[in-house]
N, C-alpha and C positions, 0 to 999 in steps of 0.2 A: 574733333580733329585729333589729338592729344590721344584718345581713344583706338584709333585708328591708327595712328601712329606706334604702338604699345603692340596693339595687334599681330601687324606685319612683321617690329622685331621679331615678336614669337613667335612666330611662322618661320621667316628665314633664319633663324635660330637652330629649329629643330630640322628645314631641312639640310642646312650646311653638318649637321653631325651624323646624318643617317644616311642609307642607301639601301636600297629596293628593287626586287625583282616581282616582277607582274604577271605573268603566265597567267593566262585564263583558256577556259575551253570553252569553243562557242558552236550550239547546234538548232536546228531547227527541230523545234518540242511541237510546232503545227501547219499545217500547209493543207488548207480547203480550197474548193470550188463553189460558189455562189453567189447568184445575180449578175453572172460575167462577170466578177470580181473575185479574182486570186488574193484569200485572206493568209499570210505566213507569220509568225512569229519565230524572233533570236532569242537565247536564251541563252546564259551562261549555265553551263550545266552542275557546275560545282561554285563553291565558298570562292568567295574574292580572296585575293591572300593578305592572309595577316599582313603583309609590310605594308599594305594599299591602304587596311582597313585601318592602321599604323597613323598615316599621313592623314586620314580621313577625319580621324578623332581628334587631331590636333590643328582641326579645323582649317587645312587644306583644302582648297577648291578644288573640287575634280571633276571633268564633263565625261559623259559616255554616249558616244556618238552611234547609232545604228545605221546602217546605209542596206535597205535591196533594190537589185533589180531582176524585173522578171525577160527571163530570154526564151525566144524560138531559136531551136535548133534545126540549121539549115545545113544538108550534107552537100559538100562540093560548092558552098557558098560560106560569107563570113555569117555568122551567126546574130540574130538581130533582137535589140535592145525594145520591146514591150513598153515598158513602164519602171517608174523607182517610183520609193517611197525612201526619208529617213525621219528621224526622230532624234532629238538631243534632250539627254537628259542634264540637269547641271547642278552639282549637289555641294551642298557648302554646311560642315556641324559649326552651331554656335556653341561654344565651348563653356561659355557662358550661362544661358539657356538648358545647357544639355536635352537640344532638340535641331531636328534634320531640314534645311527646305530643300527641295528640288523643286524646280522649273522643269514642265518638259515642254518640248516646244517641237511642235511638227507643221506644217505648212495650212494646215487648217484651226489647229485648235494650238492654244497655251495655257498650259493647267498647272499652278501650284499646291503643293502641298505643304503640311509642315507635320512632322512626326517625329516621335521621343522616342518610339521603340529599334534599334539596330536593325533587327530580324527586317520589319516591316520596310524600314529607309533600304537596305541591301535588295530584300526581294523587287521593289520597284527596279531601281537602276539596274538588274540584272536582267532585265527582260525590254523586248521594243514595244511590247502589246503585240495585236492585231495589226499588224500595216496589208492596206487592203491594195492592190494594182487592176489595173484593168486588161482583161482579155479578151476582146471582140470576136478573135476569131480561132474556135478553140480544135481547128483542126490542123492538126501539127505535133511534134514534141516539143516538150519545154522545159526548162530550167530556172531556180532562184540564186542567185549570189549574192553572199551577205557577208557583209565589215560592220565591225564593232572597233571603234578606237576609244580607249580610256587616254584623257589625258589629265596637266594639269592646266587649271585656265593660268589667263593673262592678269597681270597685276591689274589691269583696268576691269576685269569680268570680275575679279576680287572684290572691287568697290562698287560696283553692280551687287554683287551678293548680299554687301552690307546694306545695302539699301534695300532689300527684300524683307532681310531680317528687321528692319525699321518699318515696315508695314508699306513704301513704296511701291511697293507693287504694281498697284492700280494706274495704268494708264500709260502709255506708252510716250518718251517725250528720248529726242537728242537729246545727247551728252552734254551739256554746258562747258567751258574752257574750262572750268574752276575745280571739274570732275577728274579733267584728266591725269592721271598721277607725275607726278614732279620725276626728272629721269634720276634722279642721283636713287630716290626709291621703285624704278623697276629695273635701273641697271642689278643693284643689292639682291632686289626679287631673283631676276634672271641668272646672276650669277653664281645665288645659292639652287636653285635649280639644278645648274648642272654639276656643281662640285655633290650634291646628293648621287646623283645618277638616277635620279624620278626620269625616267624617259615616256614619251607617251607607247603605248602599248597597242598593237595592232593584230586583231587576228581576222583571215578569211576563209569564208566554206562554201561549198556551193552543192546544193540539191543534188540527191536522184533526180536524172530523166524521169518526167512524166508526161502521161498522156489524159486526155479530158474525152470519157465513155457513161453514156448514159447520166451526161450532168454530176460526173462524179471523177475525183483525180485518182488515175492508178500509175502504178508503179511496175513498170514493167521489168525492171530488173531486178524485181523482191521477188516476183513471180518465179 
């Protein structure tokens, strides 16, 4: 506890002295056609910014949330929503340790990792993978739209964290009362938040129009 408590000073510590600006640029690096399944991938296309990767090292919680969805485009009608997919990634350094866990966590699978290297821990959380949607009926034009929001977690996703890095992991269980954090420590949390200016950071993009010829996606406006 005592541990934990030492913690958090140093966290709300460093972020009540600092402030941050987030700009990221977000693209689609893939977008296939296969098994009537629209496979697309988000990507950050450049470096997280140092002030991010700042908060990061001094073992800041940070999530990075990916959101698509896939649309048909309907002229002289509203345009209609296909399928989403998103993924959360949730990355916490033990300062400690000097090593990375991410959780990622998508509606089918939940996959930890744990990794000492920067390069490796950033290239993960900069990308959603493959998220795959479904397309039944591939006669039509279509569209992907995609949001990426970086944030910073909740005092209470804080103490989740820690409990990963204690090898908890395994096994999904409620929160117990005894977890939940004490408010005098997530007013402190919250309030050094926002005297930082850590805001969470949001960017959206949305696809070339495409069309689906010959079991394959083209692009008629590259044409």
């Amino acid at each position: 506890m005592r541990f934990r408590q030492i913690n958090l000073i140093l966290i709300v510590s460093f972020l009540a002295l600092y402030s941050v600006s987030n700009a990221v640029n977000l693209e689609f690096s893939s977008i296939e056609f296969e098994g009537g399944m629209i496979a697309a991938k988000l990507q950050v296309s450049d470096s997280l910014p140092a002030e991010l990767m700042g908060y990061i090292k001094k073992g800041v919680p940070i999530s990075f949330e990916y959101k698509m969805e896939l649309w048909e485009s309907r002229a002289g009608w509203l345009d209609r929503r296909l399928d989403n997919k998103e993924i959360i990634h949730n990355l916490r350094y033990d300062t400690w340790e000097n090593e990375y866990t991410i959780l990622s966590r998508r509606s089918d699978l939940t996959i930890e990792n744990q990794l000492e290297e920067d390069r490796e821990a950033t290239d993960l959380v900069k990308s959603s993978g493959l998220l795959k949607m479904t397309l039944k009926d591939t006669s039509g034009q279509f569209y992907i739209t995609g949001k990426l929001t970086i944030k910073t977690m909740s005092l209470t996703n804080l103490k989740e964290v820690e409990s990963w890095l204690k090898g908890e992991i395994s096994g999904a269980k409620k929160p117990d009362i005894k977890d939940a954090p004490d408010k005098f420590g997530e007013f402190l949390f919250n309030t050094a938040l926002k005297i930082s200016g850590l805001k969470n950071v949001s960017e959206e993009i949305r696809s070339p129009f495409f069309v689906i010829e010959s079991g394959k996606i083209v692009f008629p406006e590259r044409e």
